[in-house]
N, C-alpha and C positions, 0 to 999 in steps of 0.2 A: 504494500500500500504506500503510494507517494500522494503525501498533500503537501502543493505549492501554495505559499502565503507572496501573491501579486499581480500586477494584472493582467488579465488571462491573454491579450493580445501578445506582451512583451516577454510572458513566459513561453506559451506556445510557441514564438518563434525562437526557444533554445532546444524544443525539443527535436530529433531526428526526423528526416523524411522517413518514409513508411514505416514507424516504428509502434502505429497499433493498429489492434483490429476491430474497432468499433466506438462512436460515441455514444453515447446517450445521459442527454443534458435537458434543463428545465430554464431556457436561459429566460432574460425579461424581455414580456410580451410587448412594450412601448404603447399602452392602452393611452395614449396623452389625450385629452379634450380639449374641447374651442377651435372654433373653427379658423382662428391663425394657425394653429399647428399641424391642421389638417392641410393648409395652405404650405406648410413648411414643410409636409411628409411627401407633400407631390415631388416638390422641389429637389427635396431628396434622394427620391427614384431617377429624376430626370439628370441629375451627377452620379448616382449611378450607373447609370446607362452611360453615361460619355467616358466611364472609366475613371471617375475622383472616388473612388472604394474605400477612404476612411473618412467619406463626408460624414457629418453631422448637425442635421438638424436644432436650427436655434427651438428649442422649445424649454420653457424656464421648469416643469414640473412633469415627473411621469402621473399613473393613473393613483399611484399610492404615495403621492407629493414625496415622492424625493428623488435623489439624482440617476441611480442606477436602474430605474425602470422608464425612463425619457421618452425612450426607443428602441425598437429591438436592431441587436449587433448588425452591423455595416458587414456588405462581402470583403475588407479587408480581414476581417476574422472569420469566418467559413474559410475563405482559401488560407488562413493556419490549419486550420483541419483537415483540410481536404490534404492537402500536403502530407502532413503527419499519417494519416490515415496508410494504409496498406493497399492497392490496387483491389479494387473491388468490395471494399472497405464500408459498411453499411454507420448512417446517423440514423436513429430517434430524436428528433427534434421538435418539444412542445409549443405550441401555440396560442396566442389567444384567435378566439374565433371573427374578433375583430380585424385583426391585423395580419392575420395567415397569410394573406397574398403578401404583405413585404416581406413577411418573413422566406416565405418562398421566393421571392423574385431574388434576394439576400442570397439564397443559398444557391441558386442557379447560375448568377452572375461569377457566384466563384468556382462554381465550375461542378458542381452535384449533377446527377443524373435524381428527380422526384421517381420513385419507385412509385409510394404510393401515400395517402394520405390517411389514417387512422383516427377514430372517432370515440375517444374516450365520451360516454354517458352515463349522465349520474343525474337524480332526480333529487340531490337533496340540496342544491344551490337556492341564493336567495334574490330575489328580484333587484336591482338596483335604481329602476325609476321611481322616484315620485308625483303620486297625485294632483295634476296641475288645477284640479280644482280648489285644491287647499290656497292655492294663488290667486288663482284665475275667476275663481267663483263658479256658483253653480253648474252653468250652463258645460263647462270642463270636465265635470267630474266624471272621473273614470278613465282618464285620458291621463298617458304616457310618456315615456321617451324613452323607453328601452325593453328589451323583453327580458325576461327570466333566465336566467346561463343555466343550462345543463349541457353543454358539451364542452370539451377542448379538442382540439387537434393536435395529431402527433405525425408532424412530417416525416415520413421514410425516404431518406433520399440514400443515395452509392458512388461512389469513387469510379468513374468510366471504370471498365476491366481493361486487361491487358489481356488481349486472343479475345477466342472465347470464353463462355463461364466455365467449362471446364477444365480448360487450360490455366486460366486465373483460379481455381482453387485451389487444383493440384500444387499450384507453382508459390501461391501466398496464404494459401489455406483459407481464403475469405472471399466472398461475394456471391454467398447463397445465405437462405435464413433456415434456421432448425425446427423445422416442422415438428419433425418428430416428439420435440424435447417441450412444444406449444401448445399440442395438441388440447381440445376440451372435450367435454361431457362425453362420454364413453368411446375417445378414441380419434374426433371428430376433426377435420381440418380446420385450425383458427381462421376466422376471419376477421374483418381489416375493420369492427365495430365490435368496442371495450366498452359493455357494462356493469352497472355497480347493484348491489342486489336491490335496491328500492327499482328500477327500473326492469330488472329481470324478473321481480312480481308481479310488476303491471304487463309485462309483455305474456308471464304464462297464462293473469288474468284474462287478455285477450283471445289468447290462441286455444285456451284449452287444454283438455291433457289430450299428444294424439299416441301412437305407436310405430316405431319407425320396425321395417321390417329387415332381420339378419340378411348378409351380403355374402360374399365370396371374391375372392378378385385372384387373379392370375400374377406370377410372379413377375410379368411384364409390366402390372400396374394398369390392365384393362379389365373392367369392373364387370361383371356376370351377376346381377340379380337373383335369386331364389321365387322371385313371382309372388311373396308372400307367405314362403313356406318357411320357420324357425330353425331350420338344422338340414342338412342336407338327407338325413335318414326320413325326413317326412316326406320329400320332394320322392326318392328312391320308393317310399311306398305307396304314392300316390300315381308313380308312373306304373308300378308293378298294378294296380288297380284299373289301369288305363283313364283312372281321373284326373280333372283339371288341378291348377295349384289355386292359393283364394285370390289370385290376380283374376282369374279366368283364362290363361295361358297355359298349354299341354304340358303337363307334369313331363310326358315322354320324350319332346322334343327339345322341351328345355334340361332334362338330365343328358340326352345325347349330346346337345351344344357344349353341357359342363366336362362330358369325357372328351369331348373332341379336345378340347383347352388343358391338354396333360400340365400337371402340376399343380391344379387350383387347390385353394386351400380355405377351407371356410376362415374366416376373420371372428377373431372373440372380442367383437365390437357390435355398436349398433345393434339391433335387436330392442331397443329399449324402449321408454315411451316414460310422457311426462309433459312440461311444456313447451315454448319457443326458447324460450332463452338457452334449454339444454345446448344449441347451436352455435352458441358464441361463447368468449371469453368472459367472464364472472367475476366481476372483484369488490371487496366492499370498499363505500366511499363515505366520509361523514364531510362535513362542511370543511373539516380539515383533517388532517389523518390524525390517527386516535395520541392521547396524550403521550401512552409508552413509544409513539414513534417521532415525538416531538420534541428534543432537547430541552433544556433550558439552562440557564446560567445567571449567576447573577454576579453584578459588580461591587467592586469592593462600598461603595455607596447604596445598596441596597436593593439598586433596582434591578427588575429580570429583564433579560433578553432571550426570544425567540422570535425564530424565523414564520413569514407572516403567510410565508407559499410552500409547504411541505407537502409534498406527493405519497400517498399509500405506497410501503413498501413492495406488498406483495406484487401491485402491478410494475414498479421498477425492476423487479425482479423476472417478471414475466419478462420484461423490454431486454434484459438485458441477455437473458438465455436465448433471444429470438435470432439476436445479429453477433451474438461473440461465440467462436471459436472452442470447444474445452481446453482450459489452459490458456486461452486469451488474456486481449489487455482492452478495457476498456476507459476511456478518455472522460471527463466531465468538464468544460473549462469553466461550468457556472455549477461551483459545487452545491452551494448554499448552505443547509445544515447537513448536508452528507448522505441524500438517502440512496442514490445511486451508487454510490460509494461502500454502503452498507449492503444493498443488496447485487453490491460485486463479490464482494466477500462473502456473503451467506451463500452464492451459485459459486465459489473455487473459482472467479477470475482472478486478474491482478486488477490493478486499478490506478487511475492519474487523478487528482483532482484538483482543480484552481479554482482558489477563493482570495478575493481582493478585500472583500470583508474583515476586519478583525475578532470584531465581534463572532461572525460565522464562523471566521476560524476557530472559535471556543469551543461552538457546536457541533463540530463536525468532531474534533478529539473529546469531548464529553460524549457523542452518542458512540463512536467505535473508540471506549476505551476499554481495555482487556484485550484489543489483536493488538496484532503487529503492524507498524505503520512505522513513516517518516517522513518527517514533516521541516521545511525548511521554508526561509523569509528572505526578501528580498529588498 
């Protein structure tokens, strides 16, 4: 474990070309308000675009008044990462759901390939507009200026490959993701939308309870159905009967199609039943992650500090088994209170973390204290 204490642009550029295999960071989302700084974000993009990569927008307050949430990082910091990164080299990178397109246009301009975009869902957020009636009088009431947040976004972007992908793994061990190691509810391929269980209740609410019927698949990875039937010995009897399966498809010619396919193997998955959400990833979410995952510290004057954006570990931990390597090294240049960091450690990776914070820095060696780490200032 290496925790850098400075800031992450001028640390980053001591670290090695290709020397990890993955990021995954929670940097600041730039939620700024008023419509000057909306005027200043265009402005932004548009030096962007002409190649000034460590512009920065005049805007005097980010969305939680103070300086390091302004705006989210310039492509002069993505391309440290991208750099650093390993050829084929996958980021998780969060988002506000406001500000996603700069954050992506950010990451693109230095040079990322967007894989794909991930839809963290959670149902216990809290509305931030207020009632313009209480202003505005009557005629208002009920009226807006924001909707309720239940999502964030989690950009997946890659490091071009070197060849192809198979060539690039082989050769850097990186730029595929671990299905295997992601899988959910009984076996089930993740998809690219993360729920938290207030939302995966209301989704089984809808859906129902249904029953997904047992599969088989060929060691080629091309999938042969059972039509309905629980095990392959029911299909075998069903043909022996000359009856149909409960799809209404010939038991007989759908067992012939399965001998033709030497080598198939029933799968001890699926078969299950229950709600929707069994189809996706599941993680709990509370308005902030639970207290035992929240540091805190206090100063020698009394008062506490904690970090005001902590991420659920267990899904850090999901992010981080998806794009790192066994044995990998994954990168954080916005540590914060360390939970990416923690949940490198708890999956057996190694880990980088920069934090320009001092304070943070407190939290991050107060929540991983008892490993082993090292920690240096600059």
């Amino acid at each position: 474990m290496n925790i850098i204490h400075g800031d992450c642009l001028e640390e980053l550029k001591k670290l090695e070309d290709n020397s990890v295999d993955a990021v995954v960071t929670d940097p600041p989302y730039g939620l700024f308000r008023g419509a000057k700084s909306h005027g200043e974000a265009t402005n932004t993009l548009a030096e962007w675009a002409k190649g000034n990569w460590s512009y920065s927008p005049k805007i005097k307050q980010g969305y939680m008044e103070s300086d390091w949430d302004k705006f989210v990082p310039p492509p002069e910091l993505w391309a440290e990462c991208l750099r650093v990164l390993k050829p084929g080299g996958h980021a998780a990178v969060f988002a506000g759901s406001r500000t996603v397109h700069l954050m992506g246009f950010a990451l693109m301009l230095a040079g990322f390939e967007v894989r794909d975009t991930l839809a963290w869902v959670y149902g216990s957020g809290f509305a931030r507009g207020q009632d313009l009636g209480k202003s505005l009088g009557e005629e208002w009431e009920g009226w807006s200026y924001a909707l309720k947040p239940s999502h964030e976004p989690i950009i997946l972007v890659r490091k071009p490959l070197v060849g192809g992908i198979r060539e690039n793994v082989k050769q850097f061990g990186v730029g595929a993701i671990n299905i295997a190691a992601t899988r959910v509810a009984n076996g089930r391929y993740p998809a690219n939308t993360l729920f938290d269980t207030h939302m995966a209740r209301e989704l089984d609410r809808q859906s129902g309870e249904s029953k997904t019927p047992a599969r088989i698949t060929a060691s080629s990875g091309g999938i042969l159905m059972l039509h309905g039937c629980s095990s392959l010995e029911e299909l075998e009897h069903l043909a022996k009967m000359g009856a149909k399966t409960p799809d209404g498809a010939s038991a007989e010619k759908t067992l012939a199609r399965y001998r033709e396919r030497g080598g198939l193997k029933e799968l001890d998955c699926y078969g299950d039943e229950g709600g929707a959400s069994r189809f996706f990833p599941v993680f709990k979410y509370q308005a902030k992650a639970p207290k035992r995952e929240r540091p805190v510290i206090e100063r020698k004057d009394g008062t506490k500090i904690q970090h005001s954006a902590v991420k659920p570990l267990a899904l850090m931990e999901w992010l981080v088994t998806l794009i790192t390597p066994p044995g990998g090294t994954v990168l954080d240049p916005f540590a914060g209170s360390g939970t990416t960091l923690e949940a490198a450690r708890n999956k057996n990776f190694h880990a980088i973390g920069i934090e320009h914070d001092a304070d943070h820095l407190q939290l991050i060696n107060e929540r991983m204290e008892g490993g082993e780490q090292s920690t240096r200032s600059n």
